[in-house]
mmJSON file of the N, C-alpha and C atoms, coordinates in Angstrom:
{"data_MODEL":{"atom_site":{
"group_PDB":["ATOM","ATOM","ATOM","ATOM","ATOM","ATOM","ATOM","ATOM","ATOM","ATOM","ATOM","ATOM","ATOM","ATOM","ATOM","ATOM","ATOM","ATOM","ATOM","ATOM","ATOM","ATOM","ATOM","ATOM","ATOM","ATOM","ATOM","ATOM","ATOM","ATOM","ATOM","ATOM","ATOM","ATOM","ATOM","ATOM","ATOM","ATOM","ATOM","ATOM","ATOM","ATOM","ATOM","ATOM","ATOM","ATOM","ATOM","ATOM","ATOM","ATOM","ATOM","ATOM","ATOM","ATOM","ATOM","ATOM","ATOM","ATOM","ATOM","ATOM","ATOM","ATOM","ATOM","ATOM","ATOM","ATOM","ATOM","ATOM","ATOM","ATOM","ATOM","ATOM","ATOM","ATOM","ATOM","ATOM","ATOM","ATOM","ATOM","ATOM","ATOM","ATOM","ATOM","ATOM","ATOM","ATOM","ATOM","ATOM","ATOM","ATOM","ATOM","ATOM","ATOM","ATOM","ATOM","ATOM","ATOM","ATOM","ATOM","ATOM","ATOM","ATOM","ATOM","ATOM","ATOM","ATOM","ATOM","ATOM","ATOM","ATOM","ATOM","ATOM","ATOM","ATOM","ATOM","ATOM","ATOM","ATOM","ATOM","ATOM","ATOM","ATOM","ATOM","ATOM","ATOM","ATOM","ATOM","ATOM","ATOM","ATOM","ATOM","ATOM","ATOM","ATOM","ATOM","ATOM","ATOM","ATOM","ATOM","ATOM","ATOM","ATOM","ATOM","ATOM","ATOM","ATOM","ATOM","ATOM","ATOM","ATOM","ATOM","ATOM","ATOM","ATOM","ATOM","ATOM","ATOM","ATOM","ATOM","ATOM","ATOM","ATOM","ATOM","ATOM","ATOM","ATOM","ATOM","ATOM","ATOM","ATOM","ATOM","ATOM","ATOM","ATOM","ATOM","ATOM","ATOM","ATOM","ATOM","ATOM","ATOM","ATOM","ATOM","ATOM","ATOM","ATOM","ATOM","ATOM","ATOM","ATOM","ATOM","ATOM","ATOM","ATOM","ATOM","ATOM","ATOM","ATOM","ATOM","ATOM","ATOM","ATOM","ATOM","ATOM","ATOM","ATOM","ATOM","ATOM","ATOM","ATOM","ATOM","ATOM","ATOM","ATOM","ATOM","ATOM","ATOM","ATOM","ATOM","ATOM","ATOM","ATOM"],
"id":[1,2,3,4,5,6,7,8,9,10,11,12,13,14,15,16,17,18,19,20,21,22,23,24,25,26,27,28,29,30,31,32,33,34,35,36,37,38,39,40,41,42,43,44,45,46,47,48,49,50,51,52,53,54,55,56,57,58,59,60,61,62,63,64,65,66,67,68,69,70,71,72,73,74,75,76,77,78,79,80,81,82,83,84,85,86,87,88,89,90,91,92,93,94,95,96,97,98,99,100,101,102,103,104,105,106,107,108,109,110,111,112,113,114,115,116,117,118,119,120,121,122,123,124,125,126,127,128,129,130,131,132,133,134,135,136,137,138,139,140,141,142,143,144,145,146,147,148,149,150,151,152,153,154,155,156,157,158,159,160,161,162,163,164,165,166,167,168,169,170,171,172,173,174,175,176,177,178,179,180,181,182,183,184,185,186,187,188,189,190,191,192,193,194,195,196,197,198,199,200,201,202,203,204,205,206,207,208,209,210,211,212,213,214,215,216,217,218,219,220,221,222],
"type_symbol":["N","C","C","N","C","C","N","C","C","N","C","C","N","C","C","N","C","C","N","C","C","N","C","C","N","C","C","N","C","C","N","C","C","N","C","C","N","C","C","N","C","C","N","C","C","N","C","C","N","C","C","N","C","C","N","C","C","N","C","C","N","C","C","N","C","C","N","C","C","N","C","C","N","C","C","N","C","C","N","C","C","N","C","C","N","C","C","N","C","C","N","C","C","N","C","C","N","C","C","N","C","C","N","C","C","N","C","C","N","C","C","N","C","C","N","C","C","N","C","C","N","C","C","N","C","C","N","C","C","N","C","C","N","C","C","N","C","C","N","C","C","N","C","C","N","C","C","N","C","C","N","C","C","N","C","C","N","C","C","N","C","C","N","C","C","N","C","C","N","C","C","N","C","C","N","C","C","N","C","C","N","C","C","N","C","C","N","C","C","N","C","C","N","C","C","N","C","C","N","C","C","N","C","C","N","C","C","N","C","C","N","C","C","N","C","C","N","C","C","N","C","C"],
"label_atom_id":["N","CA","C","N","CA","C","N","CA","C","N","CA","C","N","CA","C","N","CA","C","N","CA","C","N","CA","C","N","CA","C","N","CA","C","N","CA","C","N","CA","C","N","CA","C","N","CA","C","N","CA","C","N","CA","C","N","CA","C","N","CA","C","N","CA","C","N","CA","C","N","CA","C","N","CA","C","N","CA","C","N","CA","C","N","CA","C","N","CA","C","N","CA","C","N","CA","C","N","CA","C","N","CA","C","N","CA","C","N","CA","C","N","CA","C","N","CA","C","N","CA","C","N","CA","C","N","CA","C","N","CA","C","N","CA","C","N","CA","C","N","CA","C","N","CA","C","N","CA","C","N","CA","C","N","CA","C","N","CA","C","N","CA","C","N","CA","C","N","CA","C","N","CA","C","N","CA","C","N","CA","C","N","CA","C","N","CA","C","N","CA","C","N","CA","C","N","CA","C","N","CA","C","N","CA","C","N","CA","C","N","CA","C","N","CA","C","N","CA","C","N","CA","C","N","CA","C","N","CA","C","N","CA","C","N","CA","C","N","CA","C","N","CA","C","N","CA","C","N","CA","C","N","CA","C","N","CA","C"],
"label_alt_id":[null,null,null,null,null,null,null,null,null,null,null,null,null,null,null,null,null,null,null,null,null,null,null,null,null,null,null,null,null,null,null,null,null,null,null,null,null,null,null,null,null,null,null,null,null,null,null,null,null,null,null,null,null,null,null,null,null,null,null,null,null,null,null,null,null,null,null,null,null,null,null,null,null,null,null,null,null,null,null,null,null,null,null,null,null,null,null,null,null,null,null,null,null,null,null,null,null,null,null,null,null,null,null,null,null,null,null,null,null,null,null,null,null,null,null,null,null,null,null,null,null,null,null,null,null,null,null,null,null,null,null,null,null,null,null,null,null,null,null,null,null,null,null,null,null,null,null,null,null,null,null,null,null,null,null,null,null,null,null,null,null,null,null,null,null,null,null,null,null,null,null,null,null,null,null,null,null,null,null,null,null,null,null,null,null,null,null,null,null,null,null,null,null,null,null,null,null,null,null,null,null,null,null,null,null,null,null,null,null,null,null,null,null,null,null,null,null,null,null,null,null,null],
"label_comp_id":["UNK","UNK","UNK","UNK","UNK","UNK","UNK","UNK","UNK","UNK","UNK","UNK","UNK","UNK","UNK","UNK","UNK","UNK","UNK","UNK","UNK","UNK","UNK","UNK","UNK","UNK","UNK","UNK","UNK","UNK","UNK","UNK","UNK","UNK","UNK","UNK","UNK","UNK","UNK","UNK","UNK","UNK","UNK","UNK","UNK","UNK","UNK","UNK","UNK","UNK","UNK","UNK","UNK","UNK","UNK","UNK","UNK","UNK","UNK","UNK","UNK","UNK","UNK","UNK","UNK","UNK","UNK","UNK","UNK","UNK","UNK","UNK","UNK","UNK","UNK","UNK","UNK","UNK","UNK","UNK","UNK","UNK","UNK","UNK","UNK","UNK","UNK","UNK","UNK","UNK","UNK","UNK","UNK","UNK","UNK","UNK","UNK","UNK","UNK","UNK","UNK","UNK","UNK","UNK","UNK","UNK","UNK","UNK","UNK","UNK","UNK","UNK","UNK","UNK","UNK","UNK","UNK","UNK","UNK","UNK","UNK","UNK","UNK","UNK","UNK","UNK","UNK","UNK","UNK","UNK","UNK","UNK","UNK","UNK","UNK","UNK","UNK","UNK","UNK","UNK","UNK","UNK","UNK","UNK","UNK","UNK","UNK","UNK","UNK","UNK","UNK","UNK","UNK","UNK","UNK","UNK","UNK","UNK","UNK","UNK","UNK","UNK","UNK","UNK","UNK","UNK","UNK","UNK","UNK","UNK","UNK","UNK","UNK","UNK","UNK","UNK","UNK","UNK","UNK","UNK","UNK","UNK","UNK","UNK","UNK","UNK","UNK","UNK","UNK","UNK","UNK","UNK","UNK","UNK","UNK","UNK","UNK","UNK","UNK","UNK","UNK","UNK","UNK","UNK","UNK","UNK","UNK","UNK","UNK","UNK","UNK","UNK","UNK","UNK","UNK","UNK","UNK","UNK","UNK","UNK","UNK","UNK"],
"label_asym_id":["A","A","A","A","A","A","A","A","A","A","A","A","A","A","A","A","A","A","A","A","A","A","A","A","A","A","A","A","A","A","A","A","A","A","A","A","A","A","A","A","A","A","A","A","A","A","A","A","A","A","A","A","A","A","A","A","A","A","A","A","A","A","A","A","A","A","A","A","A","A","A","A","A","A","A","A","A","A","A","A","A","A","A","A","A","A","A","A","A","A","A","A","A","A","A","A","A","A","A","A","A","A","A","A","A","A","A","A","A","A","A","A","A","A","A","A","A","A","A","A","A","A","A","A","A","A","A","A","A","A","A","A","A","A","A","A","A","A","A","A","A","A","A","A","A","A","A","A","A","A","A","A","A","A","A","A","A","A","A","A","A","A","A","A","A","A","A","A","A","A","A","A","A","A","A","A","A","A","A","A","A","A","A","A","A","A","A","A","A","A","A","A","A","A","A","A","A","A","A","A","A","A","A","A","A","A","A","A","A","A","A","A","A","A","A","A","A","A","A","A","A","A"],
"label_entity_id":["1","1","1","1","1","1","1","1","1","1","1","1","1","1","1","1","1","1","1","1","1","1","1","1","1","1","1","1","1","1","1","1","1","1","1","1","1","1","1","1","1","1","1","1","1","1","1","1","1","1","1","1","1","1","1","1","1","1","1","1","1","1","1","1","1","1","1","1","1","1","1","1","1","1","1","1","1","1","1","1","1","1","1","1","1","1","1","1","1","1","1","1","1","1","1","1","1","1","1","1","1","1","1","1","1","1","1","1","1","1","1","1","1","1","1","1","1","1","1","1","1","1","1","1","1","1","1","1","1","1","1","1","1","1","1","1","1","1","1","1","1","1","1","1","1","1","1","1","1","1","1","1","1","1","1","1","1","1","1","1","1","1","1","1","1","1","1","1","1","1","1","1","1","1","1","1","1","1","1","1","1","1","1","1","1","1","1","1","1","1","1","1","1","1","1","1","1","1","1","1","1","1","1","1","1","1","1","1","1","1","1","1","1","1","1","1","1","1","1","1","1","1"],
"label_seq_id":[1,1,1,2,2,2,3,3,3,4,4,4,5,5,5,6,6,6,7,7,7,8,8,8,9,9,9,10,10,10,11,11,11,12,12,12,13,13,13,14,14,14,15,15,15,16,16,16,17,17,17,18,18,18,19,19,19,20,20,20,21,21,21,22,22,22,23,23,23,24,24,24,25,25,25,26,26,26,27,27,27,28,28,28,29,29,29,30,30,30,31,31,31,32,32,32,33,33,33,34,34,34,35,35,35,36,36,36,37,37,37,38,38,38,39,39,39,40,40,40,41,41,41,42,42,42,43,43,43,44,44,44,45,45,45,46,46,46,47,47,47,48,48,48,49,49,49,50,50,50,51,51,51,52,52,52,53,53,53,54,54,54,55,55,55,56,56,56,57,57,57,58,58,58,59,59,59,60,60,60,61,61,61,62,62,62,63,63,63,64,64,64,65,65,65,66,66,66,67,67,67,68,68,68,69,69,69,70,70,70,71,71,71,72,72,72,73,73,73,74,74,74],
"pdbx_PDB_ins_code":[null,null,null,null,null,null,null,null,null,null,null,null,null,null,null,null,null,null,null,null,null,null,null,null,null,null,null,null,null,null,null,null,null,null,null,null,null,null,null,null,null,null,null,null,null,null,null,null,null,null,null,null,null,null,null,null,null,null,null,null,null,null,null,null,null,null,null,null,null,null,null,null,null,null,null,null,null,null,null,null,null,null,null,null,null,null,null,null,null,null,null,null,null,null,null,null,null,null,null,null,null,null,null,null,null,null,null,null,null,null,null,null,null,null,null,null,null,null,null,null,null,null,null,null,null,null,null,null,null,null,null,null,null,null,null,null,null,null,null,null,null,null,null,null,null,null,null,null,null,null,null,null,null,null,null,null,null,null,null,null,null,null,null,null,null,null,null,null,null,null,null,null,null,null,null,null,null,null,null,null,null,null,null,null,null,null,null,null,null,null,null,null,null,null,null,null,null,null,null,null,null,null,null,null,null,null,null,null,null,null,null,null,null,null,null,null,null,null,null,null,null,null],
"Cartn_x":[-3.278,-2.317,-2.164,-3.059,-3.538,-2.479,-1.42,-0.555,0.034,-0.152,0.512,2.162,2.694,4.286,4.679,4.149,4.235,4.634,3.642,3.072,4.26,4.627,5.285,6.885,6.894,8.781,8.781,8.112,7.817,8.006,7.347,7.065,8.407,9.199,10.47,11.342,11.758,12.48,12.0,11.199,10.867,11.655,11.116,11.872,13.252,14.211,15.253,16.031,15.286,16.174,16.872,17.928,18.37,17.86,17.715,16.997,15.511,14.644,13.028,12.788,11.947,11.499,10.248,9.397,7.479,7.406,7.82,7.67,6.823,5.74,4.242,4.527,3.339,3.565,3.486,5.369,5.532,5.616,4.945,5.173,5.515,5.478,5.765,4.182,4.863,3.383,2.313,2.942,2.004,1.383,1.691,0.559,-0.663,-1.008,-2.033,-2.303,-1.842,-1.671,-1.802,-1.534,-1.17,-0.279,-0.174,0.391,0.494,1.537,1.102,1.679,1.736,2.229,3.455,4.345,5.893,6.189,7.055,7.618,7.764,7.17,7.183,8.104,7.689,8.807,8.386,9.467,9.685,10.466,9.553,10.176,11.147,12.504,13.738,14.431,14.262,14.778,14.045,13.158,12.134,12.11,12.977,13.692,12.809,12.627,12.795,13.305,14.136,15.339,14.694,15.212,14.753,15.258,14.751,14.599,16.173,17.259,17.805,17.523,16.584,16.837,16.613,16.348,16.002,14.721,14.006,13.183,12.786,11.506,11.243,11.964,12.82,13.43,12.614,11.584,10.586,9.98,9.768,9.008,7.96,6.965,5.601,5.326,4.958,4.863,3.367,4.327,2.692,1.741,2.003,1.179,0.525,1.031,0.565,-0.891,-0.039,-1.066,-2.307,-1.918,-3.021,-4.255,-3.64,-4.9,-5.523,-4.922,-5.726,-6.325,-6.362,-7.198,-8.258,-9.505,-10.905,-11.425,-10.756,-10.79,-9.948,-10.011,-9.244,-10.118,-9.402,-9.929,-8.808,-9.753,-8.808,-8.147],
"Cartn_y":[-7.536,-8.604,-9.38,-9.349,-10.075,-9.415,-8.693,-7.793,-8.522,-8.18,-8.706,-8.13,-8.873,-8.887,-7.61,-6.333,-5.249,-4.572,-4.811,-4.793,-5.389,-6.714,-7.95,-7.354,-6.562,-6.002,-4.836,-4.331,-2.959,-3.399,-4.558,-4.651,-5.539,-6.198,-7.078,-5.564,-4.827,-3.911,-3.078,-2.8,-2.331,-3.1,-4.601,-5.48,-5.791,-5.348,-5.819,-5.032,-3.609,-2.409,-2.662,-1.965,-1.768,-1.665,-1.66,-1.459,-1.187,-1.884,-1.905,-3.395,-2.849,-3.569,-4.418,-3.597,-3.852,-4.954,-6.048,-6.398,-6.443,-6.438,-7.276,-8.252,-9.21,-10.215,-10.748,-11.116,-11.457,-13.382,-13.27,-15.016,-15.177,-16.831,-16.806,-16.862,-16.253,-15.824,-17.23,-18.29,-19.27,-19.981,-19.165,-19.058,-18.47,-17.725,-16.883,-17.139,-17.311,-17.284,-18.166,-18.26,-19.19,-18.66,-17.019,-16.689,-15.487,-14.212,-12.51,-12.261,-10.715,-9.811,-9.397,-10.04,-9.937,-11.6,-11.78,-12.969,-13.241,-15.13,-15.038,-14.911,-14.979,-14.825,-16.323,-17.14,-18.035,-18.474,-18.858,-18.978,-20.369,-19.742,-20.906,-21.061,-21.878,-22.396,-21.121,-20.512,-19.734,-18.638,-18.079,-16.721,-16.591,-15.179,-15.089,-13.947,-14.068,-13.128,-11.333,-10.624,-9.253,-8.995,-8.358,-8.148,-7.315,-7.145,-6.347,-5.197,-5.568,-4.289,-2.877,-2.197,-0.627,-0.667,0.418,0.66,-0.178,-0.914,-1.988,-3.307,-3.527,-4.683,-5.517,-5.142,-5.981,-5.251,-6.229,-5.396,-6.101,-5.689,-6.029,-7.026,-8.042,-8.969,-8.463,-7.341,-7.205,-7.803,-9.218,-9.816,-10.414,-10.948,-11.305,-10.116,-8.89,-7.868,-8.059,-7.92,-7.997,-8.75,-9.858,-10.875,-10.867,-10.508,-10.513,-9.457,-7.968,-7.117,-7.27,-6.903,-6.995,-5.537,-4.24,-3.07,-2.235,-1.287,-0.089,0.991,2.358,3.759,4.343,4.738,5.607,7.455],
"Cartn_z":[9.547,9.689,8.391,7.374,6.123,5.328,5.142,4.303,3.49,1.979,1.183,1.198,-0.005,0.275,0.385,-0.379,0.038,1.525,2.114,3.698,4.504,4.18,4.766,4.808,3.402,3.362,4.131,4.153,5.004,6.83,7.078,8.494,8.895,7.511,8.072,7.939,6.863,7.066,8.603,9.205,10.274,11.408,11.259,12.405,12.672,11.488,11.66,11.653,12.238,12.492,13.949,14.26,15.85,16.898,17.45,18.731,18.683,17.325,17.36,18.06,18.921,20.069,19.862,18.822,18.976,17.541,16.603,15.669,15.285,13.571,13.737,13.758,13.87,13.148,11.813,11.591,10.507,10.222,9.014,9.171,7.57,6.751,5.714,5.039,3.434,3.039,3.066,2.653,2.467,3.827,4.941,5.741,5.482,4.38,4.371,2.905,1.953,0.58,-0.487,-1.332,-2.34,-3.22,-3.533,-4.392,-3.385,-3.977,-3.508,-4.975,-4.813,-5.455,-5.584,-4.46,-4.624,-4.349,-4.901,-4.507,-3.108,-3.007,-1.679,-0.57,0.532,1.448,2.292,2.589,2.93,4.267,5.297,6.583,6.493,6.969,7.144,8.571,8.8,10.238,11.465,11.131,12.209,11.663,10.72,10.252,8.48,8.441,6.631,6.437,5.418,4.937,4.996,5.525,4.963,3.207,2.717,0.969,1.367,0.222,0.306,-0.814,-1.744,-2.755,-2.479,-3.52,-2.748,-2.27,-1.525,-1.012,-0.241,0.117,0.354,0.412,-0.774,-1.099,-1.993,-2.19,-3.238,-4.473,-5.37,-6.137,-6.695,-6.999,-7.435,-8.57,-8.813,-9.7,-10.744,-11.76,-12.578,-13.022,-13.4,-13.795,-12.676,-12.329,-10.572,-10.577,-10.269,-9.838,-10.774,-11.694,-13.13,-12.866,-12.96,-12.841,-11.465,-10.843,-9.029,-8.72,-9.652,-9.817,-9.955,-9.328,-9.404,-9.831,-9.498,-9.963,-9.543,-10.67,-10.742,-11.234,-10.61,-11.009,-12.021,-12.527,-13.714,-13.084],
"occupancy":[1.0,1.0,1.0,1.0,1.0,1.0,1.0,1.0,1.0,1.0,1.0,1.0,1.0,1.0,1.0,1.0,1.0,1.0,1.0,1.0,1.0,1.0,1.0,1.0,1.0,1.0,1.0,1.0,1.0,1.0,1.0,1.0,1.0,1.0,1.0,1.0,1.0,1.0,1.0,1.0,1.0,1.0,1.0,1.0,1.0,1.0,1.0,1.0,1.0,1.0,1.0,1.0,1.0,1.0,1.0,1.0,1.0,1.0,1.0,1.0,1.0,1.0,1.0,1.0,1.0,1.0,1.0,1.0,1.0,1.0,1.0,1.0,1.0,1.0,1.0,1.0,1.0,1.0,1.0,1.0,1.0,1.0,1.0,1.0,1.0,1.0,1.0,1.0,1.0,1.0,1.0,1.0,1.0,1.0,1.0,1.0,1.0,1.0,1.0,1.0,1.0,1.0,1.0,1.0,1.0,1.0,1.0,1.0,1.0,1.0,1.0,1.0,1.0,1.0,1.0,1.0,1.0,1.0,1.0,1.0,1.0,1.0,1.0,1.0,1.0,1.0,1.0,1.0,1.0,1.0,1.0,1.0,1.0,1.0,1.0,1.0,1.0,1.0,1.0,1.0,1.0,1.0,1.0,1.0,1.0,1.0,1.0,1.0,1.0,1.0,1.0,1.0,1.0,1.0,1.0,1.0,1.0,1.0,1.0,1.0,1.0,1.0,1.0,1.0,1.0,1.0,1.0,1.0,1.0,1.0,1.0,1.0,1.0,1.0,1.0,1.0,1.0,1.0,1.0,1.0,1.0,1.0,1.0,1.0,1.0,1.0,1.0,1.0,1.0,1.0,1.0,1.0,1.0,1.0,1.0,1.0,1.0,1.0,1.0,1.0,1.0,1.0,1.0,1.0,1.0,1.0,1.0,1.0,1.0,1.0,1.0,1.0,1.0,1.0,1.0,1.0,1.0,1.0,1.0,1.0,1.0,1.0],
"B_iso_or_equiv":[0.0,0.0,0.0,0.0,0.0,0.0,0.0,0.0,0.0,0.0,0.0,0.0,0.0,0.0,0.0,0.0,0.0,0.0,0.0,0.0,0.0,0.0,0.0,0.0,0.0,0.0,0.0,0.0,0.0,0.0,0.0,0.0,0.0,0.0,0.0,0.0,0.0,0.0,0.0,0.0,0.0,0.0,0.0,0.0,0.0,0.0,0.0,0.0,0.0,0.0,0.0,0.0,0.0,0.0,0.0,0.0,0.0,0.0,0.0,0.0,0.0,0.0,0.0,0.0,0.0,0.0,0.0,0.0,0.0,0.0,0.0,0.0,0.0,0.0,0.0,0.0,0.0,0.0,0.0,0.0,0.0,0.0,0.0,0.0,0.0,0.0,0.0,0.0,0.0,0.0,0.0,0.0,0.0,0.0,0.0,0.0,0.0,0.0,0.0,0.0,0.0,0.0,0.0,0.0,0.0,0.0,0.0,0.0,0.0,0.0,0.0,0.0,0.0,0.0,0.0,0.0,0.0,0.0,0.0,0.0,0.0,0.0,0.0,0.0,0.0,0.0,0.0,0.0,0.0,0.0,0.0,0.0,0.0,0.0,0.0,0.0,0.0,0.0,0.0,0.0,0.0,0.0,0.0,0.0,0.0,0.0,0.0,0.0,0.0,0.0,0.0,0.0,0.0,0.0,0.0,0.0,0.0,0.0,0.0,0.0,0.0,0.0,0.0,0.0,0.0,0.0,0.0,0.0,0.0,0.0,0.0,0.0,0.0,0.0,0.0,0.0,0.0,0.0,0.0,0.0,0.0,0.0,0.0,0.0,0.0,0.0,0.0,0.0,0.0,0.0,0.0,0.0,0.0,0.0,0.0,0.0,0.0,0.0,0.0,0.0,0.0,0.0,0.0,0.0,0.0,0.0,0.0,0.0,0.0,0.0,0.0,0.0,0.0,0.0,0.0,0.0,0.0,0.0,0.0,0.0,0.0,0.0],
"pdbx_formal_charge":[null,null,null,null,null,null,null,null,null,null,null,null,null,null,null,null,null,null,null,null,null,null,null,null,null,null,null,null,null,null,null,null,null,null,null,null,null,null,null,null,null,null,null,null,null,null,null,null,null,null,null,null,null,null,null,null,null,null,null,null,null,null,null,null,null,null,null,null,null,null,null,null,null,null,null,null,null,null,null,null,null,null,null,null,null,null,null,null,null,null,null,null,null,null,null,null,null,null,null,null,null,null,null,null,null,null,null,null,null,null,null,null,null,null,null,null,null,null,null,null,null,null,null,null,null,null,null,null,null,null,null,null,null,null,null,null,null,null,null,null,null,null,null,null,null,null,null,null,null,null,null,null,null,null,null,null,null,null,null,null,null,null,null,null,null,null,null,null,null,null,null,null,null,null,null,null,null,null,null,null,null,null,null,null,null,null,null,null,null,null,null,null,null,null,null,null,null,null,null,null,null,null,null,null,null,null,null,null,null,null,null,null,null,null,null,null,null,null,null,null,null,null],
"auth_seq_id":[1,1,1,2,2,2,3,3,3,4,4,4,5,5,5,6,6,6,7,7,7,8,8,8,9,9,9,10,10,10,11,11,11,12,12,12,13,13,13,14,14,14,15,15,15,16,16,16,17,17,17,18,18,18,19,19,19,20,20,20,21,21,21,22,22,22,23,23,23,24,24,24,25,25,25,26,26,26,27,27,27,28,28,28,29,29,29,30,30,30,31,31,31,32,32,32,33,33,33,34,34,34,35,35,35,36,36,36,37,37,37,38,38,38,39,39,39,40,40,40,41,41,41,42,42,42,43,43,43,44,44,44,45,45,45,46,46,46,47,47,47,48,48,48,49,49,49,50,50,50,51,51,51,52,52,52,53,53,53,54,54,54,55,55,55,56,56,56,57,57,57,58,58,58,59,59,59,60,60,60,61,61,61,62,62,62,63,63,63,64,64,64,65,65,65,66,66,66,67,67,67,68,68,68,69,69,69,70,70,70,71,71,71,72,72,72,73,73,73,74,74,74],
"auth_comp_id":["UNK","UNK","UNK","UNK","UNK","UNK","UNK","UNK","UNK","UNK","UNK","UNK","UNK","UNK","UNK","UNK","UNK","UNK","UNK","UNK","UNK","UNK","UNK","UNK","UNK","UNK","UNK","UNK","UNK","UNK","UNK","UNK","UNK","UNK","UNK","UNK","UNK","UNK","UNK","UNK","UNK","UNK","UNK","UNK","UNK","UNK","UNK","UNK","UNK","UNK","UNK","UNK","UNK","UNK","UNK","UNK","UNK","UNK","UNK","UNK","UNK","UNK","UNK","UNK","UNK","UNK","UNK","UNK","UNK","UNK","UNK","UNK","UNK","UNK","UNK","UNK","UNK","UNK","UNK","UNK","UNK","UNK","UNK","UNK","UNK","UNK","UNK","UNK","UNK","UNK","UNK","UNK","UNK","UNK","UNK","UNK","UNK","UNK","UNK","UNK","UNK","UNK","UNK","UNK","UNK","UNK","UNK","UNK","UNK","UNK","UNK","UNK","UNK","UNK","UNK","UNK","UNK","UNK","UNK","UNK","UNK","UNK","UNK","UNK","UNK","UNK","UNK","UNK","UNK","UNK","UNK","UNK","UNK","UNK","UNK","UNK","UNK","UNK","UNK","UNK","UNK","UNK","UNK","UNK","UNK","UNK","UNK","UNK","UNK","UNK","UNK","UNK","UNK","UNK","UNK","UNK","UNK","UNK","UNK","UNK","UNK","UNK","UNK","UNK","UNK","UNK","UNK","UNK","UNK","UNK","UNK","UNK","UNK","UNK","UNK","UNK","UNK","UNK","UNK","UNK","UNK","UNK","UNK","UNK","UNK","UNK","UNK","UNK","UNK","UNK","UNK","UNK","UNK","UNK","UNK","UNK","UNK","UNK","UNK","UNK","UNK","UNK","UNK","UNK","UNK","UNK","UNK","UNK","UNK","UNK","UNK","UNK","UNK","UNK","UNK","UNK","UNK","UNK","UNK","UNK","UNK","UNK"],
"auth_asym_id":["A","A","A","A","A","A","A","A","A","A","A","A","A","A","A","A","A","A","A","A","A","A","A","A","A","A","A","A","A","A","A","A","A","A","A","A","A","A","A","A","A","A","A","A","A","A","A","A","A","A","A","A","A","A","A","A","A","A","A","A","A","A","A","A","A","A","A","A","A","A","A","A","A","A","A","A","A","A","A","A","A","A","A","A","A","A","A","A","A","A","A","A","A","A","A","A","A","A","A","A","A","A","A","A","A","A","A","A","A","A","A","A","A","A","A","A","A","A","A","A","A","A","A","A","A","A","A","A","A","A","A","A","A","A","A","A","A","A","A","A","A","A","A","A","A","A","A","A","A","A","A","A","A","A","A","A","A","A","A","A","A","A","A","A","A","A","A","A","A","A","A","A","A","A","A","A","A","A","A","A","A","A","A","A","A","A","A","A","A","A","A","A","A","A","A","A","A","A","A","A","A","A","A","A","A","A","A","A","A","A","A","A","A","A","A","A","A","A","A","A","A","A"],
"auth_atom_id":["N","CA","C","N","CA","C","N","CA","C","N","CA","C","N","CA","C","N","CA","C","N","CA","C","N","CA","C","N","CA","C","N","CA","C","N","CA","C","N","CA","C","N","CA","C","N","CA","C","N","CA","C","N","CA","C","N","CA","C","N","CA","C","N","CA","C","N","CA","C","N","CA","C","N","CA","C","N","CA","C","N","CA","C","N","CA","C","N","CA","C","N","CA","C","N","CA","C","N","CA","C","N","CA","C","N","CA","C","N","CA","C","N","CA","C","N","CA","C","N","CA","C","N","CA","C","N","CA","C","N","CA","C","N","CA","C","N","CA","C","N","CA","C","N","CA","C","N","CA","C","N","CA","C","N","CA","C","N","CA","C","N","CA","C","N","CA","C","N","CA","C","N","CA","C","N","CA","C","N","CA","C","N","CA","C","N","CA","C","N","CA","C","N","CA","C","N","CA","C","N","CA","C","N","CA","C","N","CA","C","N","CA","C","N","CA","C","N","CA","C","N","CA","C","N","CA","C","N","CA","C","N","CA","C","N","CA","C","N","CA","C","N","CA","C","N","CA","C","N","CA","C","N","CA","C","N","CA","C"],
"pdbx_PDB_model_num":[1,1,1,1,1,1,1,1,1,1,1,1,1,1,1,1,1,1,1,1,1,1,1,1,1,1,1,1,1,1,1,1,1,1,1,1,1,1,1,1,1,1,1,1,1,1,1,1,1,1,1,1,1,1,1,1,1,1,1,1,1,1,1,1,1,1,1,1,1,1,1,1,1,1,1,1,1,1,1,1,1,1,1,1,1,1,1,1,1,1,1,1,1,1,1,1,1,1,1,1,1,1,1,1,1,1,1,1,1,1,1,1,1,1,1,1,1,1,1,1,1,1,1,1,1,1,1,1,1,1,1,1,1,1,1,1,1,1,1,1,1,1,1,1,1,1,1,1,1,1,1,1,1,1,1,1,1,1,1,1,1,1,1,1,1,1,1,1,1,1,1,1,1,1,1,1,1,1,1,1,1,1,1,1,1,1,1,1,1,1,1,1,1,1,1,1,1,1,1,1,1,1,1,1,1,1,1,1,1,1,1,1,1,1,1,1,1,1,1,1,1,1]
}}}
């Protein structure tokens, strides 16, 4: 349920398909957060926007990522 913005565009693009019935739960990030990895998503009047870009609709904030890295494999 902890999904960063990644996770979060994935599960709003999921919810705001046609006739999907089962949503997760989606909320705004700074319920959980202080910062993510994509820009946040921000609950407005009960609602937060689905991303329109490609794929996902989001994209990854490298530096963001950078510094919030604790490790990587080569």
């Amino acid at each position: 349920m902890l999904e960063t913005g990644v996770g979060r565009a994935a599960n709003l693009a999921l919810a705001a398909l046609e006739n999907f019935t089962l949503p997760g739960d989606i909320s705004a990030t700074a319920r959980y957060f202080a910062e993510d990895i994509t820009p946040l998503f921000v609950l407005a009047d009960g609602h937060i926007t689905v991303p329109a870009g490609p794929g996902t609709g989001v994209e990854v904030l490298p530096d963001v990522l950078d510094r919030l890295t604790t490790h990587a494999r080569s």
